[in-house]
N, C-alpha and C positions, 0 to 999 in steps of 0.2 A: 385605445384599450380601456375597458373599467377596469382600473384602480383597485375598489373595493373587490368588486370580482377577483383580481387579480390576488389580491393580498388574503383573501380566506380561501381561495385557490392552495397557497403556500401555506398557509398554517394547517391547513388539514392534511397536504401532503404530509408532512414535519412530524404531526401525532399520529396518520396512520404509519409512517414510515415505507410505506411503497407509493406509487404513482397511480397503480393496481387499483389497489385500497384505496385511496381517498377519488379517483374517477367514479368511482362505484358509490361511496356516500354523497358524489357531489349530484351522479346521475348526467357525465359527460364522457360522450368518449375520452380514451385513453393521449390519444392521438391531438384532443384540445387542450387536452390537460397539459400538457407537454409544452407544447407551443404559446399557453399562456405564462408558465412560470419565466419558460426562453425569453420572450417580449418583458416579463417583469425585469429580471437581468440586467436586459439589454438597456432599457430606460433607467436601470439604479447603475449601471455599469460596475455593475459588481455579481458576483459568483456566489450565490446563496445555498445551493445545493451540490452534494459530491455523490455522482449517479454512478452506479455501478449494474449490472445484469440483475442483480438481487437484493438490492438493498439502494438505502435513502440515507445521507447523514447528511447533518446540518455545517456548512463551513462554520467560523469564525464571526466574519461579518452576518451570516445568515442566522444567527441565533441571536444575535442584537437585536436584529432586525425582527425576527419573531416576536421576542418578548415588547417591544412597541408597538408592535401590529396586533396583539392579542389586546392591549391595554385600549388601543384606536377602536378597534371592533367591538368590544364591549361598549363602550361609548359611544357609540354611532348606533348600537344596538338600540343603548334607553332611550336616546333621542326619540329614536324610530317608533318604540312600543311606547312612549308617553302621549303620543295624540291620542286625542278626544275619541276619535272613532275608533282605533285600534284594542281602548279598553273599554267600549261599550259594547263591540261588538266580536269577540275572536271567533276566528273560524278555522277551520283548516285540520288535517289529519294528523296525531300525535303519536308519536311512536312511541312505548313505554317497555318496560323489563323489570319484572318484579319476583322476589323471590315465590317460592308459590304457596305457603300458608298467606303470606301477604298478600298476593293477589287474589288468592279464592275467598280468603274469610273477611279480611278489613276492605280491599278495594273493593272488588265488584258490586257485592251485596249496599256500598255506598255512591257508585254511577250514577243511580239513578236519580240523586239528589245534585250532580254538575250537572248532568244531564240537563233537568228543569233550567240551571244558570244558565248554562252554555249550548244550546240546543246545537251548534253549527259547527263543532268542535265533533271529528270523530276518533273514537280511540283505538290502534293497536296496541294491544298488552300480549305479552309476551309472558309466560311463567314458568317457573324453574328451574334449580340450585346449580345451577352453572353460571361462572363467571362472564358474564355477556363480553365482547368488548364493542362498546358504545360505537365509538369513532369508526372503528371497521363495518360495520354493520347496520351505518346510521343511525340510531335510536338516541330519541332526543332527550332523555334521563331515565334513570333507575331507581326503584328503590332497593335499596340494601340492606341488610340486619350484620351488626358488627365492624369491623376497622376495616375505614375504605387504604386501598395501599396504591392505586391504579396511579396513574401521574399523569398530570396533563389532565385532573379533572376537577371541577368545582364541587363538593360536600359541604350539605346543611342539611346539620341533626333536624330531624321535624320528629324526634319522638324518641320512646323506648319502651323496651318490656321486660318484665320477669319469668321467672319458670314455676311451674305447681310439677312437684313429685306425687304421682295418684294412680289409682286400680279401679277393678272394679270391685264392687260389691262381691261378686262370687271368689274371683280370687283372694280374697283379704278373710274370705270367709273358709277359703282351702289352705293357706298359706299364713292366717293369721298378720295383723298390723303392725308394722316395725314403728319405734317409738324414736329408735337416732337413726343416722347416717349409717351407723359401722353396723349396721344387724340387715343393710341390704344385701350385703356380698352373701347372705347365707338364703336367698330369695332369689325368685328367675326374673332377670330385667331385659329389657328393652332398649338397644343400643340403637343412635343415630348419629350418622356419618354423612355433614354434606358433602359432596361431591366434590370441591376444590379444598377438601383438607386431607391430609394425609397421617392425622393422627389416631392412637385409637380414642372412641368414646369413652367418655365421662359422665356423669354426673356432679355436677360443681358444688359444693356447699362454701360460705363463706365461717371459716373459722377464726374466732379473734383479729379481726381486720386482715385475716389471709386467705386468698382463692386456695383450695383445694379439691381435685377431682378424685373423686372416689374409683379407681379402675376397677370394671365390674367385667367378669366373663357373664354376657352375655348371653340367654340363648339363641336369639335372634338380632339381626342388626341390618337395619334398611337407612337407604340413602336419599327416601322421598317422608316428605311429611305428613302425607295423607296417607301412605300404610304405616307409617307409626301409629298414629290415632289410633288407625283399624287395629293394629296389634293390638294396642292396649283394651280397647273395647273388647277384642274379642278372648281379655282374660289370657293371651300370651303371658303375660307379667306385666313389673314394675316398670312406667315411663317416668320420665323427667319433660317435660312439653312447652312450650312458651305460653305462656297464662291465658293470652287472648285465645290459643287454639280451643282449649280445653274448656272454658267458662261453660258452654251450653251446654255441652255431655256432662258435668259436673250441677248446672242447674238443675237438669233433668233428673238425678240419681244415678246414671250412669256411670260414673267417677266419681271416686273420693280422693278428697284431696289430703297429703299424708304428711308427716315431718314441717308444718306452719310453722315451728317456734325457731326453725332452721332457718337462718337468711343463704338465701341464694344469688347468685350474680343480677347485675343489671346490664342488657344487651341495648347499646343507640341503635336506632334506626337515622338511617339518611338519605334524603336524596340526591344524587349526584347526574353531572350534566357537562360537555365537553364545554371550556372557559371561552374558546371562539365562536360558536355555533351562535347564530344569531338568535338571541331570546327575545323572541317573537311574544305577543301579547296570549297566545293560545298558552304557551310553555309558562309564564308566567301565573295566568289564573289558575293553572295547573297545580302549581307548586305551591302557591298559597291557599289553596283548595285542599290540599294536602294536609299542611301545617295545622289547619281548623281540625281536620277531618281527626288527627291525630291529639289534638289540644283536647277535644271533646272526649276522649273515650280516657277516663280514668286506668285501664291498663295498658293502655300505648302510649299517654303522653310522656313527652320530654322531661325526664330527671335529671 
């Protein structure tokens, strides 16, 4: 039996929590999957797993044992991706998940510059405000905007961003310029709601060292980031935006940007990546490729 096979065999069962699930990320029948945990068992002579119709839970001994075999994997991992040829040359196809201002505006339009690095690297990206889950789904990290809560995953801030409150020209020219916070509720805003919250929208200001959301009735309120924009551009009303979306409609004269002397929140960005999955040298230049990509750009770097 591999050993190592066998032992991230067991850790991805454990974090996907069905047998289902992790055959599927491993890309082996059901039926080996099974058979190789059995074999692990029987060589540890111990009982790691308590299988039921529907579910996966970790015995006693079997959760020791995970958390050593997680610490063994990652180390066998850098071993693995420290050779000479594995950082000169990555290759291979990357799964990625990103939320999707992130992917449309900061990543893709930046590709083209790994691209030239890494020629033999191909990427799937994945976009949109739904909470992926990594491990079920194979994907070999994420980025995210705001507090990762997932478990069983490894988070590194590579950045962060602010918000600009802004309109257009014609609206500010129908509706006149608010000068604070409190003179928006009497103006038509633009609410957004991602998709895994279940709060109503805000608009954040920071007052005297304290978050406060200003609850605005809304006349309109979408759950994607690219009809937000549109709203706003198209003189719907007032949005609140993450800084980076807006810069270029705002370059342009498209957007003005309203209430500066107001501090608003600051949102990390992270990337995150299951703590077993072997971090192969592609997933690495990946992530430091990242880290640059976001160092560089004065409204995303890490605060």
């Amino acid at each position: 039996m591999d050993r190592i096979a066998a032992m991230n065999a067991f850790v991805r069962v454990v974090e996907a929590g069905t047998f289902t699930k992790a055959a599927e990320t491993l890309d082996m029948p059901n039926a080996s999957l099974t058979r190789l945990i059995q074999k692990l068992e029987e060589d540890l002579k111990v009982r790691l797993l308590h299988r039921t119709t529907r579910s996966v839970t970790v015995t006693p001994e079997g959760a020791i044992y995970y958390e050593r075999v997680v610490r063994l994997l990652a180390e066998f991992a850098d071993i693995e991706s420290s050779t000479t040829h594995a950082r000169m040359k990555p290759s291979g196809r990357l799964r990625v998940d990103a939320a999707t201002a992130i992917g449309a505006l900061v990543l893709v339009p930046a590709l083209d510059d790994f691209y030239r690095t890494y020629p033999d690297i191909g990427i799937e990206l994945q976009v949109g405000n739904e909470r992926t889950d990594l491990i079920a789904e194979g994907f070999d990290c994420a980025i995210r905007a705001g507090r990762v809560d997932e478990q069983f995953l490894v988070a590194r801030q590579i950045g962060s961003f602010g918000f600009t409150t802004c309109a257009t020209p014609a609206f500010l020219a129908a509706h006149g310029t608010p000068t604070s916070p409190d003179q928006l509720s009497a103006l038509p805003t633009i609410g957004m709601i991602p998709s895994h919250a279940g709060y109503p929208p805000s608009f954040p200001f920071l007052y005297a060292d304290r978050k406060d959301g200003l609850q605005l009735k809304h006349r309109l309120v979408v759950n994607d980031t690219n009809a937000y924009l549109a709203a706003g551009l198209a003189s719907l009303g007032l949005i609140q935006a993450p800084t980076y979306s807006v810069r270029d409609a705002i370059a342009a004269g498209k957007l003005v940007p309203l209430l500066e002397d107001w501090p608003q929140p600051t949102i990390p960005v992270h990337v995150i990546y299951p703590p077993n999955r072997y971090l192969s040298a592609k997933v690495r230049v990946f992530i430091d490729w990242l880290v640059e990509l976001f160092e560089r750009d004065e409204q995303l770097r890490r605060r």
